[in-house]
C-alpha angles and dihedrals in degrees: 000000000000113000128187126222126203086258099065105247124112122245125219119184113229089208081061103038084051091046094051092051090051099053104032121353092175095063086040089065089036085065103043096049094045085055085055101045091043088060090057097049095048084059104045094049093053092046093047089055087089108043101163103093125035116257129232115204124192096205101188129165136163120266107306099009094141088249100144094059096043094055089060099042084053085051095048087055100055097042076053090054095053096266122115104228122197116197116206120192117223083212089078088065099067121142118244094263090246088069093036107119107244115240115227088280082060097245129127106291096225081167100059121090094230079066085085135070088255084178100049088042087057105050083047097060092036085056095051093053102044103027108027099232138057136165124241134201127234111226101209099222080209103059094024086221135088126292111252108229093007102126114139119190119218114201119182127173136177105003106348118153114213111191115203109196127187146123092271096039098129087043103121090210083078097062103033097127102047094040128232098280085078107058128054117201136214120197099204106182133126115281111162128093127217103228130186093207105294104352129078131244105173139007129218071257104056092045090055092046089051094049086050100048095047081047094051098042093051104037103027101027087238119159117235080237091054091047097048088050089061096035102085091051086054101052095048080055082061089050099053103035111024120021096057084069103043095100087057087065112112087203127034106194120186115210103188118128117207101228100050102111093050092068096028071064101082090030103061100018091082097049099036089058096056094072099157110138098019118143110251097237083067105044097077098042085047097048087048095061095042086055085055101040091049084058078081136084114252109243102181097171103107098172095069088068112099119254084233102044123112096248085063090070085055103036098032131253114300110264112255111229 
């Protein structure tokens, strides 16, 4: 169903897509999951061709890029291949917010990459390559400060792969002291439209905002009003830290499944309708989405969606009975 453009993105045709999901949504998701998963493993044969050294891999991706899950479907594989894999988040190497650098509004920059500990980063990847073992810190999202007594040591031998995912994770300021011939790095975002023949529904960018708004909506109580006010500011954030890197990535991985808006459907439409006390520069952005997103059939079946699949890291994981 993937099609690729001269662009380089990949095209997915929402009539399919509808039809598909009319017919058998199961074998839709099948589809798209297997796309995904095929991409991992592609990367994970052609880096197990050389096993005598451990690998460090810098896994970064834009908001919402589905970056988290597929660090840890990258590290499943390779466990899967015969290879221990340890994932370490960049967020763990936060700054306290006192020393965090202000963005132009004058509030605390999460986005920059300053926001980060560079030279701690840096010994901790230094340690893992030449001497096998170092010991992060855990950052505590309550208090925005370090976690007292929150040191983890990480300890690898022979042909262990250590992932280290994270919004700046192609920045070369992180790897300054081993040098880049021992990392390889993955860019994971979306990059596929949904097209209607030649015109386009939604962009990579559309299909991030919608994954962040059902998240935040979900995990952090957040309006989709409230989402798309900070979401500019985000995405400049993108522009300025992370997309001048994404052509020094060794791996592009595109983590787009066909039939997300067909269950972000259910999910944002409601919302999306009630549009009483929003701010008038967002009217118009929010009811266009909802015009584009209600071009898709409804699947309103979550349970058929995998416990490992990247709309899990947007919708939550499936209840356990």
């Amino acid at each position: 169903m993937r099609k690729i453009d001269p662009f380089h993105y990949g095209t997915i045709e929402k009539d399919e897509v509808n039809q598909q999901a009319i017919q058998n949504y199961f074998q839709l998701i099948d589809q798209a999951e297997s796309f995904y998963h095929k991409q991992i493993h592609a990367v994970v044969t052609q880096m197990s061709e050389n096993r005598d050294k451990t690998d460090i891999i810098c896994l970064s991706g834009p908001s919402a890029s589905g970056k988290t899950t597929t660090a840890y479907t990258l590290a499943r594989s390779f466990q899967s291949n015969g290879r221990k894999a340890r994932v370490i988040s960049l967020d763990d190497f936060y700054l306290n917010t006192n020393q965090t650098p202000l963005n132009r509004k004058g509030k605390p920059d999460f986005e920059s990459i300053y926001a980060l500990d560079i030279e701690r980063i840096n010994r901790c990847i230094d340690e893992l390559v030449n001497k096998g073992k170092t010991i992060i810190p855990t950052f505590d999202f309550h208090t925005h400060s370090r976690l007292e007594g929150g040191e983890k040591e990480i300890v690898i031998s022979g042909d262990d792969v250590v992932i280290i995912e994270g919004l700046h994770g192609l920045n070369p300021l992180l790897t300054q002291v081993v040098g880049e011939d021992k990392v390889t790095r993955i860019f994971a975002s979306v990059r596929s439209r949904f097209k209607d023949h030649d015109r386009v529904i939604l962009t990579p960018q559309d299909v991030r905002l919608m994954r962040r708004m059902v998240r935040d909506r979900n995990s952090r109580n957040t309006t989709p009003e409230e989402t798309m006010a900070m979401w500019d500011e985000v995405c400049e954030g993108e522009s300025q830290y992370i997309n001048p890197y994404r052509d020094s990535a060794d791996f592009k991985l595109d983590t787009t499944l066909d039939y997300e808006p067909n269950i972000f459907h259910s999910y944002l439409l409601p919302f999306l309708e009630d549009r009483r006390g929003i701010a008038p520069e967002h009217y118009r952005k929010l009811d266009d989405l909802y015009q584009r997103m209600d071009e898709f059939f409804d699947i309103n079946d979550v349970n058929c969606i995998p416990q490992d699949s990247v709309i899990r890291e947007f919708i939550g994981k499936k209840e356990e009975k």
